[in-house]
C-alpha positions as CSV (number, residue, x, y, z in Angstrom):
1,X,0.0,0.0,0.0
2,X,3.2,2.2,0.7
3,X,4.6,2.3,-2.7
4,X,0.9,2.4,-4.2
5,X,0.4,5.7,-2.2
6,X,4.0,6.9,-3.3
7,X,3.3,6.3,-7.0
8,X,0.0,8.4,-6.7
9,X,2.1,11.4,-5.0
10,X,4.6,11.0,-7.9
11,X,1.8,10.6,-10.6
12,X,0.3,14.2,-9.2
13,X,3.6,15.7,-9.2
14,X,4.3,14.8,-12.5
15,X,0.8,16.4,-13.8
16,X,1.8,19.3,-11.8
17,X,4.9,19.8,-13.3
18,X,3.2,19.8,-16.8
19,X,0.9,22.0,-15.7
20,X,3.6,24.6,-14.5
21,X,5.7,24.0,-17.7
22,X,2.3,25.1,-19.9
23,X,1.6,27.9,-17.9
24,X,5.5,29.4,-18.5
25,X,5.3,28.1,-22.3
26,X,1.7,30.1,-22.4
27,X,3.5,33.1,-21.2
28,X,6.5,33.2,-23.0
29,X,4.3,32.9,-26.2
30,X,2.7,35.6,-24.8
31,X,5.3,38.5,-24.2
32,X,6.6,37.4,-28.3
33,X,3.2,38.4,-29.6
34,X,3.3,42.0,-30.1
35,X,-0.3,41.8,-30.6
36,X,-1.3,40.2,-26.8
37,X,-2.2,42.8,-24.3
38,X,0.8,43.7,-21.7
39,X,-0.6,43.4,-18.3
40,X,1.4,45.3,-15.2
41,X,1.0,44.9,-11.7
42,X,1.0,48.6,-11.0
43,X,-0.3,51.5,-12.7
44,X,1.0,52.4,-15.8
45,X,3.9,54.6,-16.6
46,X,3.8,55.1,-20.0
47,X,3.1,58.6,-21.7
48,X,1.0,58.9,-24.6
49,X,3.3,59.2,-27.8
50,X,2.8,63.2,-28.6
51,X,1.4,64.0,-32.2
52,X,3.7,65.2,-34.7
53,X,3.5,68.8,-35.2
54,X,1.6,69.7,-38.8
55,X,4.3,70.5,-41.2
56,X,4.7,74.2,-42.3
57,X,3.3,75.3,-45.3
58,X,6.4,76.7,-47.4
59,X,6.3,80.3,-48.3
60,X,5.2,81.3,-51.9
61,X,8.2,81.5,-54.2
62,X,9.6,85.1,-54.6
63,X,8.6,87.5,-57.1
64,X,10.9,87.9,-59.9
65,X,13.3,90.5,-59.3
66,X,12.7,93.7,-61.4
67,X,15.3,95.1,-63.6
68,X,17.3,97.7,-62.3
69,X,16.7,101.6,-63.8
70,X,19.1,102.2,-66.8
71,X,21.7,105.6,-65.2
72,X,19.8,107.4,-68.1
73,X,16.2,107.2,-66.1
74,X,17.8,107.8,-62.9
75,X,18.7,111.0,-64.1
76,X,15.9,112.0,-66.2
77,X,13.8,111.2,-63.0
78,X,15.9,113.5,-60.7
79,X,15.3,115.9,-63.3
80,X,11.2,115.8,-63.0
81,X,11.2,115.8,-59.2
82,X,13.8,118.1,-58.7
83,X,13.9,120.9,-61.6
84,X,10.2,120.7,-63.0
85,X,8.2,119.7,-59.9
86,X,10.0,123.2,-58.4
87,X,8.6,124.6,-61.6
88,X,4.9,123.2,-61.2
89,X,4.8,124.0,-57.6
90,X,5.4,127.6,-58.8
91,X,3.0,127.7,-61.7
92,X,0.3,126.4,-58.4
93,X,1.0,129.2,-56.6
94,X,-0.2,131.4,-59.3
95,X,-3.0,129.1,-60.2
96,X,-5.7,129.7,-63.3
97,X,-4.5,128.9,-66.3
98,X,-0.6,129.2,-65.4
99,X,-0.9,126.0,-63.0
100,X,-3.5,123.8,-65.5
101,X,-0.9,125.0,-68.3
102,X,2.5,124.3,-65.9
103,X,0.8,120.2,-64.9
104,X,0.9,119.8,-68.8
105,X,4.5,120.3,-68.8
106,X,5.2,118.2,-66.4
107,X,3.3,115.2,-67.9
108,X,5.0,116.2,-71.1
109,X,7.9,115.3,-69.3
110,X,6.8,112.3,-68.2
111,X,5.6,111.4,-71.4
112,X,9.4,111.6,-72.7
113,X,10.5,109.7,-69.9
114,X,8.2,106.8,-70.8
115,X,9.8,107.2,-74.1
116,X,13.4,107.2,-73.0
117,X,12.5,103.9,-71.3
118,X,11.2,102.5,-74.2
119,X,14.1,103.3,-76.4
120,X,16.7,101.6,-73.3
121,X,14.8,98.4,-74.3
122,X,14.0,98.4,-77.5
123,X,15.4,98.1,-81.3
124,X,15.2,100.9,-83.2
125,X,12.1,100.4,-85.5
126,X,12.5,100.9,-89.3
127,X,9.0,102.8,-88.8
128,X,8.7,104.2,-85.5
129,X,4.9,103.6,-84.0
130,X,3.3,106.7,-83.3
131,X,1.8,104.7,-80.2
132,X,5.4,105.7,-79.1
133,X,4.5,109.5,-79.1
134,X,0.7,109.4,-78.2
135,X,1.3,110.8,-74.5
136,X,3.5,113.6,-75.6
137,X,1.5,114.8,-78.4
138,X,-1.6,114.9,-76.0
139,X,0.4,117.4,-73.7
140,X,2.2,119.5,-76.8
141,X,-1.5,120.0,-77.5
142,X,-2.8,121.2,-74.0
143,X,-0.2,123.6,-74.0
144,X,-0.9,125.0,-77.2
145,X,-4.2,125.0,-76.8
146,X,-4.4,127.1,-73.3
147,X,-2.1,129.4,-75.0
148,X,-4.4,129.7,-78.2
149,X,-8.0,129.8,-76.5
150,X,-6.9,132.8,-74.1
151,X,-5.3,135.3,-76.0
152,X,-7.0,138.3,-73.8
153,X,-5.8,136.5,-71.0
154,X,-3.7,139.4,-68.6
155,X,-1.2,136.3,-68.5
156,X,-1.0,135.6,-72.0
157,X,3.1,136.1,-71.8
158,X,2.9,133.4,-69.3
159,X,1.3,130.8,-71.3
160,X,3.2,131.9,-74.5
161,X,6.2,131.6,-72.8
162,X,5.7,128.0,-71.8
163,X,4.2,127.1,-75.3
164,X,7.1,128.2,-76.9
165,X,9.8,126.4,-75.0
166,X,7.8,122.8,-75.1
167,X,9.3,122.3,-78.6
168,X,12.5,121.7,-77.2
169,X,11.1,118.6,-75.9
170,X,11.2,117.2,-79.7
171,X,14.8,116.7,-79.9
172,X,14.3,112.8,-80.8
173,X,15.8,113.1,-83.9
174,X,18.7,115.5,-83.6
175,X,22.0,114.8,-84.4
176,X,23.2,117.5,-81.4
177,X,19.9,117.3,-79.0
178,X,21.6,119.3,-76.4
179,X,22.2,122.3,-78.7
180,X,18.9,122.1,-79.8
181,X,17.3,122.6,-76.2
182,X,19.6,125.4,-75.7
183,X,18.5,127.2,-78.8
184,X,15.1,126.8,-78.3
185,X,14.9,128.8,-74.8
186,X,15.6,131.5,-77.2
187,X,11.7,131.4,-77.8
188,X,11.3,131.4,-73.9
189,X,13.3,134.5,-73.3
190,X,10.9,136.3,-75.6
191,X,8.1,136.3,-73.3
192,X,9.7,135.2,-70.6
193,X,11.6,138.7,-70.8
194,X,8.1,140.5,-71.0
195,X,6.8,138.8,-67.9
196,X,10.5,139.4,-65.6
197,X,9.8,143.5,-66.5
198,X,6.2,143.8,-65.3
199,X,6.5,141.3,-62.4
200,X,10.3,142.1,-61.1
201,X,8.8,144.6,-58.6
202,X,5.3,143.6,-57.9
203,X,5.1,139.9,-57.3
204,X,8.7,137.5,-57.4
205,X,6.8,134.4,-57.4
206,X,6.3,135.1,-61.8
207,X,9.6,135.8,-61.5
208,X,10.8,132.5,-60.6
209,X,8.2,130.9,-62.1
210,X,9.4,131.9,-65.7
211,X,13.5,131.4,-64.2
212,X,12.4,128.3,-63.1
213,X,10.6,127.2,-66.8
214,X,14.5,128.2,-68.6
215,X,16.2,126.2,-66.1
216,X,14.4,123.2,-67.0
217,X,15.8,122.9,-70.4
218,X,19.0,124.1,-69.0
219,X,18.8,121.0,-67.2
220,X,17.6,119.0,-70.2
221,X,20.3,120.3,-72.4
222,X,23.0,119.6,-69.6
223,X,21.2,115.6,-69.0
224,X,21.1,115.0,-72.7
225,X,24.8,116.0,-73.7
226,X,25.9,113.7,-71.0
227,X,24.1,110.8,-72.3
228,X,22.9,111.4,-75.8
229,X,25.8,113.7,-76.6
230,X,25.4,112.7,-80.7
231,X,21.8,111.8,-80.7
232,X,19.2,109.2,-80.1
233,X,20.4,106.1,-79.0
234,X,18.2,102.3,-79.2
235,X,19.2,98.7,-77.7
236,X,20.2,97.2,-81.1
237,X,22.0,94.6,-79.8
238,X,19.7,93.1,-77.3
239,X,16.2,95.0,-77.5
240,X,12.7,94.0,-77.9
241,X,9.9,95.0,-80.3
242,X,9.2,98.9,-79.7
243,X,5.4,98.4,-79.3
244,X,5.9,95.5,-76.4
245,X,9.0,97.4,-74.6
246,X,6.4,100.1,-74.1
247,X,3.3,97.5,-72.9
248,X,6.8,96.5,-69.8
249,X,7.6,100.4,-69.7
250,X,3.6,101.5,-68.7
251,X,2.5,97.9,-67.4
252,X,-0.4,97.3,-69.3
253,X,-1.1,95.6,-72.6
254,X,0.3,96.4,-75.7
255,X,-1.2,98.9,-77.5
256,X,-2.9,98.2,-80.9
257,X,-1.0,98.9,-83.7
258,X,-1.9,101.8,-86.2
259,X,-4.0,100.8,-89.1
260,X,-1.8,100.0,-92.1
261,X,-1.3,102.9,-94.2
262,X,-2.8,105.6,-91.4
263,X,-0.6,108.7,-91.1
264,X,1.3,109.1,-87.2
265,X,0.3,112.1,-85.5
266,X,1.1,115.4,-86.2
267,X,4.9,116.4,-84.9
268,X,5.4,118.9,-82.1
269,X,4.7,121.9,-82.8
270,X,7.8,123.8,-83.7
271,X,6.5,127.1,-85.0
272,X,6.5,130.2,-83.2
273,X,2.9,131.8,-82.8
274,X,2.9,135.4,-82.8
């Protein structure tokens, strides 16, 4: 009965041990599948993962750099706001007709600016467009025309005076451009002259206001022997079509071409009027 009872206590440890060896087996299975749930015996220490911050938007790509202004423009623009603005601001402190007629200048100027620019870029066109000219015709032609529709005007020596010297302005096609200005203040001093005698002791501001129209082509004449010394000069080499130079010049489309076989506008005028 002894050795019965120890063979039953051995049997039972036996199926104990199995036991025991299936429950580690179990368990070792268990902690190589990443997909079984981790059990602790305390509370858990582990910290949420934190969310990747949202990735920044890149910035918009940079606009193209613009072209840097040709010395020429520099200078011709130093001219307007230093020279001719002086002059306008003048012409506003007589007002009337003398400031409508002194703003027409100055977009005259402008206007031959915009046509400088143009010819920086551009090839020199067998035909020239007479888009080219449009602006400075339009203010040649306000001039004139205050001058002409107010001949009983009490400052008609004024407006003659400023009418005459805007032809110097139309020195595109001269071989010498800067004698050219200077001759055509001639024209200015003969009204201007008129205008210096009746206002040198009653009010200076037409005095400088007439001084200030001369020095204006003074300046042009000085401005165009240092950089046009022998004339005109175009972008041969390298230049663009005349008609899209001057859609980049004003920022807008390019202007419709003249009609085949229509006539360009008239020239400035470069008569006296009496």
């Amino acid at each position: 009965m002894a050795s019965g009872g120890h063979m039953h206590n051995f049997t039972t440890l036996i199926k104990r041990l199995e036991a025991a060896t299936s429950r580690l087996e179990d368990m070792a299975m268990s902690l190589d599948d990443p997909s079984s749930p981790k059990s602790t015996n305390g509370p858990s220490s582990s910290v949420p993962a934190t969310p990747e911050p949202p990735k920044a938007i890149p910035p918009p790509p940079a606009a193209p750099t613009a072209a840097p202004v040709p010395p020429q423009i520099q200078d011709f623009d130093a001219l307007i706001k230093g020279d001719v603005q002086n002059f306008v601001n003048l012409g506003e402190k007589i007002g009337g007709l003398v400031a409508e007629q002194s703003k027409a200048v100055l977009q005259a100027f402008q206007a031959e600016r915009t046509y400088l620019y143009v010819v920086t870029k551009a090839k020199k066109p067998a035909t020239q467009p007479p888009e080219l000219m449009t602006d400075l015709h339009k203010a040649s032609d306000s001039i004139n025309n205050i001058r002409e529709s107010n001949r009983a005007s009490p400052l008609f020596n004024h407006l003659s005076a400023i009418a005459e010297g805007i032809v110097a302005l139309a020195w595109f096609f001269e071989n010498k451009p800067g004698e050219f200005v200077t001759d055509m203040i001639g024209g200015i001093d003969y009204y201007g002259n008129k205008v210096l005698k009746e206002y040198k002791d009653k009010d200076q501001t037409h005095v400088d206001y007439i001084k200030a129209y001369s020095q204006n082509f003074k300046a042009l004449s000085a401005y165009l022997k240092k950089h046009f010394p022998k004339g005109l000069t175009w972008n041969n080499e390298s230049g663009i079509d005349a008609l899209e130079a001057l859609k980049q010049v004003k920022g807008g489309p390019s202007p419709a071409p003249a009609p085949s076989g229509s006539l360009p506008p008239p020239p400035l005028l470069l008569q006296s009027h009496p």
